[in-house]
Structures are given as structure tokens and as C-alpha cells.
C-alpha positions, 0 to 999 in steps of 0.5 A, a space after each residue: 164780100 162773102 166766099 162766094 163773090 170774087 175779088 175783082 182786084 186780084 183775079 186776073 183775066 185768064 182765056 183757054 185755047 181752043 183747038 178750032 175757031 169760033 165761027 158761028 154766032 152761037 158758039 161766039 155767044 156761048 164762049 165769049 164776052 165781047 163786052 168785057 174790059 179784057 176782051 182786046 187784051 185776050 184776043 191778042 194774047 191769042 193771035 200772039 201764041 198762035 191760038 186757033 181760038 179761045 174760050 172764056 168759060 174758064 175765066 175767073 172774071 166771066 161771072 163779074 158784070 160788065 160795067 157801062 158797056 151797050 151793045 148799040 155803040 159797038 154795032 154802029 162801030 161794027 157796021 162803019 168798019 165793014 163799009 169801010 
């Protein structure tokens, strides 16, 4: 592993809180990876302090690939839940 590549075993994923909501489709694209393995993790640290949002620009994990994740399974999931 050279300097410039993290080691994904000692980082830890780390969300930043924002002082508004995320409510456009852009700024959800541009501040969060909906694919990633934390995900959930980061969102509930941010319902638990009360955050307004949250970005994961600052994460050291956010330049890592997201492994085995599509986006099609998540939709069909998506769409079953607001038929619901």
C-alpha cells in the first residue's frame, strides 16, 4: 500500500453535520454515498444528535469503492416501500 491509498482497517467512517437538510436530489448526489456500507450507521449517529444533516465529503472512507452494491435492488426497494 503506498502513501497515498488509506488503509480501510483503521479508518473509521466519520459524517460532518450540516446546519440544514438536504433536500434536492443534487446536493444528496454531491454530499452523500447512499451505497456505502456505513451509510445507515451515519444516519443514525445523525438522528441521535439531533443533526439537521449531514455530509460525507469529510469522511476519510468516501474515496474507498463501494463493493457489490447496485443501485437497481435499492430502487425496487425504494418503490415497494412508498407503495406501502
Amino acid at each position: 500500500m503506498n502513501a497515498k491509498t488509506p488503509n480501510k482497517f483503521s479508518l473509521l467512517p466519520s459524517p460532518t453535520p450540516l446546519d440544514s437538510a438536504l433536500h434536492s436530489e443534487r446536493d444528496i448526489a454531491k454530499h452523500r454515498r447512499l451505497y456505502c456500507g456505513h451509510y445507515n450507521d451515519c444516519l443514525s449517529l445523525s438522528v441521535r444528535e439531533g443533526w439537521a444533516g449531514f455530509t460525507c465529503l469529510n469522511c476519510p472512507l468516501k474515496d474507498l469503492p463501494v463493493e457489490g452494491l447496485r443501485s437497481e435492488p435499492f430502487a425496487h426497494q425504494r418503490r415497494n416501500l412508498d407503495s406501502a
